[in-house]
C-alpha positions in Angstrom: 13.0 -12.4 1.4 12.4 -13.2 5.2 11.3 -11.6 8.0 13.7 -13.6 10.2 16.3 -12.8 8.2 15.4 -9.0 8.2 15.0 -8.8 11.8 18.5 -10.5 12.2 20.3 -8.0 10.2 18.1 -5.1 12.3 19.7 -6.8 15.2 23.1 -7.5 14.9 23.8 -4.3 12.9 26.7 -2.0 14.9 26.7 1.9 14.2 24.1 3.6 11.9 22.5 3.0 8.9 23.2 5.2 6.3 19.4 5.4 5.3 16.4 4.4 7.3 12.7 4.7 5.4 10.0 5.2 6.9 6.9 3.9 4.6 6.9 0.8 2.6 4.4 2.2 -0.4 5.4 3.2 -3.7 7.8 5.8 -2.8 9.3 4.5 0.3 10.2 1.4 -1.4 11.5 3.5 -4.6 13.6 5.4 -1.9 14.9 2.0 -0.8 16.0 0.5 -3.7 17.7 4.0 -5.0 19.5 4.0 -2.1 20.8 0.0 -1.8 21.5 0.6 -5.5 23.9 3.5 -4.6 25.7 1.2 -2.4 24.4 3.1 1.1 23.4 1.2 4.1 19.4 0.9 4.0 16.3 0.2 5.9 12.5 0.1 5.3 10.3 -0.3 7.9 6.5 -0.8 7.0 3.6 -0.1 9.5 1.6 -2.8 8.0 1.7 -4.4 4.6 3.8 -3.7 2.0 1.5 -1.2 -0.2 -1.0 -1.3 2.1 -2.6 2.1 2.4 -2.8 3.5 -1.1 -0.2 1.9 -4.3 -2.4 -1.1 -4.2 -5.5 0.6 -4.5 -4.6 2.3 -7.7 -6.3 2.8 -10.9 -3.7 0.2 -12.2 -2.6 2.7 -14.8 1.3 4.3 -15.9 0.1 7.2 -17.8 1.6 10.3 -17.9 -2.1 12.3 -16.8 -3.9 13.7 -19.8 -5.8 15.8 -17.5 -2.8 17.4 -15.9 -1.9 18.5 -19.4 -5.5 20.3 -20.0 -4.5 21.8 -16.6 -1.4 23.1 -18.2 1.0 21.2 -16.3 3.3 20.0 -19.0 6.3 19.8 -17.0 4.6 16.9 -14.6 3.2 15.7 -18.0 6.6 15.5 -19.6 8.3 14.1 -16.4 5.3 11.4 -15.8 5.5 10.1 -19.7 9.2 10.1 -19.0 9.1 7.5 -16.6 6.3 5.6 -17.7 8.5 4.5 -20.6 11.4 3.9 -17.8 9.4 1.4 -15.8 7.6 -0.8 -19.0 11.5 -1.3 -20.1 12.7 -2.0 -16.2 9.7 -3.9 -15.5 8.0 -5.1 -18.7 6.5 -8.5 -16.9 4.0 -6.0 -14.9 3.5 -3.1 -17.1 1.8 -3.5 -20.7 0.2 -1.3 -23.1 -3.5 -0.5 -22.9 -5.4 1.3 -25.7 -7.8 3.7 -24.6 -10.7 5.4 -26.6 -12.5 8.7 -25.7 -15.8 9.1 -26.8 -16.8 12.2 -28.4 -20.7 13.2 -28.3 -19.8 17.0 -29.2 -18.9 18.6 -32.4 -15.6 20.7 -30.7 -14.4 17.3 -28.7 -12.9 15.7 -31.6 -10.5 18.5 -32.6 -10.5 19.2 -29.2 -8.8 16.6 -27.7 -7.4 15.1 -31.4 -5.4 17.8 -30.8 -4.4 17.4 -27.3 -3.4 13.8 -27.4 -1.5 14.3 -30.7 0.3 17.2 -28.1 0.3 14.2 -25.5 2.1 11.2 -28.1 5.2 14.3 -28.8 5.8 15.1 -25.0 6.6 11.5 -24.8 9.3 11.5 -27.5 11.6 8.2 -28.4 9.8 6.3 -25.0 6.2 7.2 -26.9 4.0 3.9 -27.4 1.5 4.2 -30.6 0.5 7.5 -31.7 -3.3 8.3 -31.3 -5.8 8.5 -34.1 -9.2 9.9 -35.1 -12.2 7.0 -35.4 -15.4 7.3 -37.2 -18.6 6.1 -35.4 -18.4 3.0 -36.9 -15.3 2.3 -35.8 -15.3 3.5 -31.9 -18.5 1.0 -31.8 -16.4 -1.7 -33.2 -13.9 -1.8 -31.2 -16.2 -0.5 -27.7 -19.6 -1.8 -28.5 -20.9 -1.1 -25.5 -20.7 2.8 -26.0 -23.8 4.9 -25.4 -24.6 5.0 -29.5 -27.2 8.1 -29.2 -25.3 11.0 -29.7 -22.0 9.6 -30.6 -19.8 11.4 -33.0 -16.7 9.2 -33.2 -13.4 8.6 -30.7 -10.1 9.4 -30.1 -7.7 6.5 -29.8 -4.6 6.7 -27.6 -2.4 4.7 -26.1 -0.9 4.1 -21.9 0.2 2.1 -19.7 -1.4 -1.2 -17.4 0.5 -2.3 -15.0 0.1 -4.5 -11.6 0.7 -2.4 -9.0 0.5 -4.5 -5.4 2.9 -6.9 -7.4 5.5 -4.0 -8.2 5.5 -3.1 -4.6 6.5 -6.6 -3.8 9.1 -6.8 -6.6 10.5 -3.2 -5.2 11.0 -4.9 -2.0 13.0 -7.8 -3.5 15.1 -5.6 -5.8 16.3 -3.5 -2.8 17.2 -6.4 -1.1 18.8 -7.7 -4.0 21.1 -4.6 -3.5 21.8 -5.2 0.2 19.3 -3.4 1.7 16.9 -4.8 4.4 13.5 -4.3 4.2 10.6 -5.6 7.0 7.1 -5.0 7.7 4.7 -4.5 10.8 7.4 -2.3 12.5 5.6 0.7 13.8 7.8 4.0 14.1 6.6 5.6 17.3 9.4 8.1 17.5 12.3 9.9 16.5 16.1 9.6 18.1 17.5 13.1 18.6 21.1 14.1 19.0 22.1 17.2 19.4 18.6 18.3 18.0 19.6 16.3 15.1 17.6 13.5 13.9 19.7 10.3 14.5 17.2 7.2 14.2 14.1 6.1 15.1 12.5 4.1 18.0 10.1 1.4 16.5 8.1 -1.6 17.6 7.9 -4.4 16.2 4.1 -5.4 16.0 4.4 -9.3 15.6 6.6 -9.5 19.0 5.9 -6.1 20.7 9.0 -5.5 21.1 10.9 -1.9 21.0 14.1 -1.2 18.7 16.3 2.2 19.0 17.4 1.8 15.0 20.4 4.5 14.3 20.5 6.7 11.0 22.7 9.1 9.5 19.5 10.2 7.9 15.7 9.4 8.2 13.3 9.5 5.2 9.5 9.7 6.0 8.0 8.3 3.2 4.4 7.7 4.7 2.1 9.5 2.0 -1.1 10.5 3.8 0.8 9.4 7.4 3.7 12.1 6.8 2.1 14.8 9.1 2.2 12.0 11.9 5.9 11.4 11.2 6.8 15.2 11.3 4.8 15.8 14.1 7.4 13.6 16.0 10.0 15.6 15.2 8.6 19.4 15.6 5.1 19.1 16.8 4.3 22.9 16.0 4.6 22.4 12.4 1.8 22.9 9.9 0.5 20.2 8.2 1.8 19.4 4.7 -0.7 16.8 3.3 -4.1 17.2 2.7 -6.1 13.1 2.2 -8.3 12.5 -0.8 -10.1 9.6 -1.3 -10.0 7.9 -4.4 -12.4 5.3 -4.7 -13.4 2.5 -7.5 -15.7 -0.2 -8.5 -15.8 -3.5 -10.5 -18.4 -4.4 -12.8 -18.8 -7.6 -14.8 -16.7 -7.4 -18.1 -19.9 -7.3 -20.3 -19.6 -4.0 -19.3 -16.6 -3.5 -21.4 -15.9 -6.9 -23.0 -13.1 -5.9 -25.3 -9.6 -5.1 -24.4 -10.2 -1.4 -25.7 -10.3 1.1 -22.2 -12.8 4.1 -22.0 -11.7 7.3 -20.5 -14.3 9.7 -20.1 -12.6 13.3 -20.1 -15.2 15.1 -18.0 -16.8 14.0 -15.1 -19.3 16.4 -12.9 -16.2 17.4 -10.4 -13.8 18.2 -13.2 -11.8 14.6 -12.8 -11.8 11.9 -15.9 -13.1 8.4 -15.5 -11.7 5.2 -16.5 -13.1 2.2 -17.3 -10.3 -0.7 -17.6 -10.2 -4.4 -18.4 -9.1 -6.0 -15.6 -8.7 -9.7 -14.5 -11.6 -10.6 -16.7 -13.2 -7.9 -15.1 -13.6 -4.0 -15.1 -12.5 -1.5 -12.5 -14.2 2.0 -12.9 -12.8 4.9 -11.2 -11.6 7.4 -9.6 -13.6 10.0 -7.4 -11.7 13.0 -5.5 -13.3 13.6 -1.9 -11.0 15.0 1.0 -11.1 13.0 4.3 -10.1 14.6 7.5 -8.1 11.7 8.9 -6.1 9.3 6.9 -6.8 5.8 7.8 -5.3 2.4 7.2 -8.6 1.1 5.5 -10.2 3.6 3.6 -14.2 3.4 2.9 -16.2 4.4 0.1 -18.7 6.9 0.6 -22.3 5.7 -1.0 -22.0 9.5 -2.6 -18.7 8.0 -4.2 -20.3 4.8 -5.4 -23.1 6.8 -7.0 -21.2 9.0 -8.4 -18.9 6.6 -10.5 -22.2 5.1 -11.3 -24.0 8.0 -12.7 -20.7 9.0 -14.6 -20.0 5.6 -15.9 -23.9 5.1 -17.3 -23.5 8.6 -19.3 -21.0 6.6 -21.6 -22.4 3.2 -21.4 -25.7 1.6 -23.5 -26.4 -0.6 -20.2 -26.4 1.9 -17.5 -24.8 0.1 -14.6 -26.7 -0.7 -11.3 -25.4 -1.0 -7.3 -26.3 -4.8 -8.1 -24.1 -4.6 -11.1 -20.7 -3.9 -8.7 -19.1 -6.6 -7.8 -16.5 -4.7 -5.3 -15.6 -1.6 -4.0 -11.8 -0.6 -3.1 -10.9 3.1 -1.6 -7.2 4.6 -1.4 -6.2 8.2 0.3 -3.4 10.3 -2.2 -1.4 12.0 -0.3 -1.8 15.7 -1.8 0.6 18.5 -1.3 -1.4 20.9 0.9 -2.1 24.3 -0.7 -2.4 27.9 0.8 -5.3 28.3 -1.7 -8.8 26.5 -0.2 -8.7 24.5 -3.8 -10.7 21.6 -4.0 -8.9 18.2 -4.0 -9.4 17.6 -7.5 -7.7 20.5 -8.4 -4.2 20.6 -5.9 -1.4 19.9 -8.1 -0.3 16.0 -8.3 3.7 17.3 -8.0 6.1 15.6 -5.3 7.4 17.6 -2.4 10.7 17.0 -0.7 10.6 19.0 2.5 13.9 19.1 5.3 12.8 19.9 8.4 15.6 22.2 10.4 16.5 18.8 12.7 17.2 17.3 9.4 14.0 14.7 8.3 13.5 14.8 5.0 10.2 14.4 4.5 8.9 13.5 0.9 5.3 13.2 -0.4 2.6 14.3 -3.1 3.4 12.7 -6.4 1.7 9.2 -8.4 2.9 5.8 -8.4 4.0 6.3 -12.1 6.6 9.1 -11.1 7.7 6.6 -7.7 11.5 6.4 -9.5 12.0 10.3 -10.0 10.5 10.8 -6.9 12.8 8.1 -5.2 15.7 9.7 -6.7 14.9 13.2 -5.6 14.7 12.3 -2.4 17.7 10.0 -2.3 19.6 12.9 -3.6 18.5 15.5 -0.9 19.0 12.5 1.8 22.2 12.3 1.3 23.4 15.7 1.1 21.7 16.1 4.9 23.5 12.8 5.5 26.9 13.9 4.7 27.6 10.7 2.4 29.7 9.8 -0.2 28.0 10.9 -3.8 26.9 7.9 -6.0 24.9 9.0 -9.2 21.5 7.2 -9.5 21.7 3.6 -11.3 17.8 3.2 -11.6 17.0 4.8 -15.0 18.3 1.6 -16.2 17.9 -1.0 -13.0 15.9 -4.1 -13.7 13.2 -4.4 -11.2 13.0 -8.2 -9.5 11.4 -10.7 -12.3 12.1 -8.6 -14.8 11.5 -10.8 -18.3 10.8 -9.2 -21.6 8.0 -11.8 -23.2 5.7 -12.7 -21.2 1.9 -14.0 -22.1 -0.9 -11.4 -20.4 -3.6 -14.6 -20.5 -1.2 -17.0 -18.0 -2.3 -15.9 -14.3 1.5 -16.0 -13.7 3.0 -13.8 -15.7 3.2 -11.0 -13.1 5.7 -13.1 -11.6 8.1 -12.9 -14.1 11.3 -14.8 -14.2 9.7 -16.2 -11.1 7.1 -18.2 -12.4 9.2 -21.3 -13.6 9.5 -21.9 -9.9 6.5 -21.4 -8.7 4.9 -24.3 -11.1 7.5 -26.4 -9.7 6.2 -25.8 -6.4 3.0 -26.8 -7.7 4.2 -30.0 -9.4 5.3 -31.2 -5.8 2.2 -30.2 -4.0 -0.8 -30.1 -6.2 -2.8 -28.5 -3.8 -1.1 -25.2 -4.2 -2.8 -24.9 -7.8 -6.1 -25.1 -7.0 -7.8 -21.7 -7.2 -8.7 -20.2 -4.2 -12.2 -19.4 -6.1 -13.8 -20.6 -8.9 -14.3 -17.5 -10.6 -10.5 -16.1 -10.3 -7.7 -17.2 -12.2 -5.9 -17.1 -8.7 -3.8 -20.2 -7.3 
């Protein structure tokens, strides 16, 4: 996948493109390789990096949302364990099981949430992974022994799904263009081609060179989460916006913090979200926090409020209550929530996708979580072409094997995210040693 090449095909193409995305996250690139798939004419054009603003500053979790189902939101619930199954069968090298204990302190959490994960394992049906169990005292401090013991009653074992998300966004880019679409980053839309008061393209610069393209489309798909109200703006500035930012922000902590492979959620935090605390990379990420910005931005920053707050949360649940000298970084990402006509907080705004068409004919789509990207990519596929006037294909990507897809893999090799991919990458490092070394000492990164 080159740029050069991409650029080329931008180039020399005649006519209009059957698709052009706007946004190169999880959705836009999900739009992009549902649409190559079908056989139309695509494009992606990224501002930035690939993933950049938000689906790479994820919890790193498929899970279907056990708080949305003590919301009462079963059908997002139903559709979100639906697809997680999808994506560990059409991308097993990046997505693996995690287990996942919730301690219980209370006497009415066991049944409690017994209860509602049992409810949880049946809403995800022949995909399901392991069903969840009941755990003694003893046995939630065997398997998490770093549990706050005062107070603890026992756990709730359940079962979801890890996966790589940065390294998904890449292998979506190669799988579309696996299907002949083209896909390029740092090209800037900066405005929408008209005809006839119909949107017909976009004009777009392309950062490395500064140079303008006019790019024709028979239809245009913003896809830029949190950017969408920018996007629509350009084609009916009068419009009210649709998204409303939240910051998500998490930490990592050393993994004597949580030095099994066991995950804590914590189902109640002090603004109504869960908490997670996950193994990850030999380390542990601990998140999220809910807190509506006013602008979206490129590089998100926690708020100290934020960093205390997972803090204060996280020590509730842990024997060693962890300290601001404890974290060892700090990542932020913006959702891109659906705005409501209630004044709800952010926590509370459904997590549903949107697809909007706008009377010009942009079909806008947004809301929604990285683990739904595929339904959501389809949905908006589906409306896209109906607005475009093109042929009917069904959707192939229930069953489409995302790039590197390989079945076996071993979690404890750095370069099993790579998938099929890996042989050739350790020949690259038999001809130049250099490109093993780590790139530090204390990551398992070449």
């Amino acid at each position: 996948m080159k740029r050069k090449r991409a650029l080329e095909a931008i180039e020399n193409f005649n006519g209009y493109w059957d698709i052009v995305v706007i946004g190169g996250g999880a959705t836009g690139l999900g739009a992009a390789v549902d649409a190559s798939a079908r056989g139309y004419t695509t494009l992606l054009l990224e501002q930035h990096d690939f993933s950049k603003g938000t689906s790479s500053r994820s919890t790193k979790l498929v899970h279907g949302g056990v708080r949305y189902l003590r919301q009462g939101n079963v059908s997002l619930v139903l559709e979100a364990l639906h697809e997680r199954g999808l994506l560990a069968q059409n991308a097993p090298h990046l997505v693996r099981n995690q287990s996942f204990i919730v301690p219980i302190y209370d006497w009415w959490e066991g049944p409690f949430y017994g209860i509602g994960l049992k409810v949880y394992d049946k809403l995800a049906g022949r995909l399901g992974i392991k069903p969840s169990e009941g755990l003694s005292r003893d046995e939630t401090l065997d398997r998490i022994p770093t549990l706050e013991p005062e107070g603890l009653r026992g756990g709730v074992l359940y079962y979801d799904g890890q996966f790589d998300d940065s390294r998904l966004a890449v292998d979506l880019a190669r799988t579309a263009v696996q299907h002949g679409g083209t896909v390029i980053n740092y090209m800037q839309v900066e405005g929408l081609l008209k005809t006839g008061g119909m949107v017909s393209g976009v004009r777009v610069r392309d950062v490395e060179r500064n140079k303008e393209l006019t790019v024709n489309a028979r239809v245009v798909i913003n896809a830029t989460g949190v950017f969408a109200d920018q996007v629509i703006a350009m084609d009916d500035p009068e419009r009210r916006p649709m998204v409303t930012p939240s910051q998500g922000t998490h930490i990592m902590l050393p993994r004597d913090f949580l030095p099994g492979q066991v995950a804590i959620m914590v189902p109640q935090t002090t603004d109504g979200r869960v908490l997670f605390a996950v193994p990850w990379h030999g380390r542990v990420v601990v998140g999220t926090t809910d807190v509506e910005v006013e602008e979206p931005t490129l590089e998100p920053r926690a708020l100290p409020e934020e960093v205390d707050f997972i803090l204060d949360n996280a020590a509730s649940y842990m024997a060693k209550d962890p300290q601001r000298s404890d974290v060892l970084s700090v990542f932020s990402g913006l959702r891109p929530l659906v705005t409501s006509d209630d004044d709800e907080e952010t926590s509370k705004i459904s997590r549903d996708h949107t697809v909007l068409v706008s009377e010009a004919g942009l079909v806008t789509i947004t809301g929604g979580k990285w683990t739904t990207y595929r339904k959501m990519a389809q949905d908006v596929v589906d409306q896209a072409a109906i607005v475009a006037g093109l042929v009917p294909h069904p959707c192939p990507t229930e069953t489409l094997r995302i790039h590197s897809w390989l079945k076996h893999v071993d979690p404890s090799d750095p370069l099993h995210v790579y998938g099929s991919d890996a042989p050739a990458l350790r020949k690259l490092v038999q001809k130049d040693r250099r490109l093993g070394e780590p790139l530090d000492e204390r990551l398992p990164v070449i």
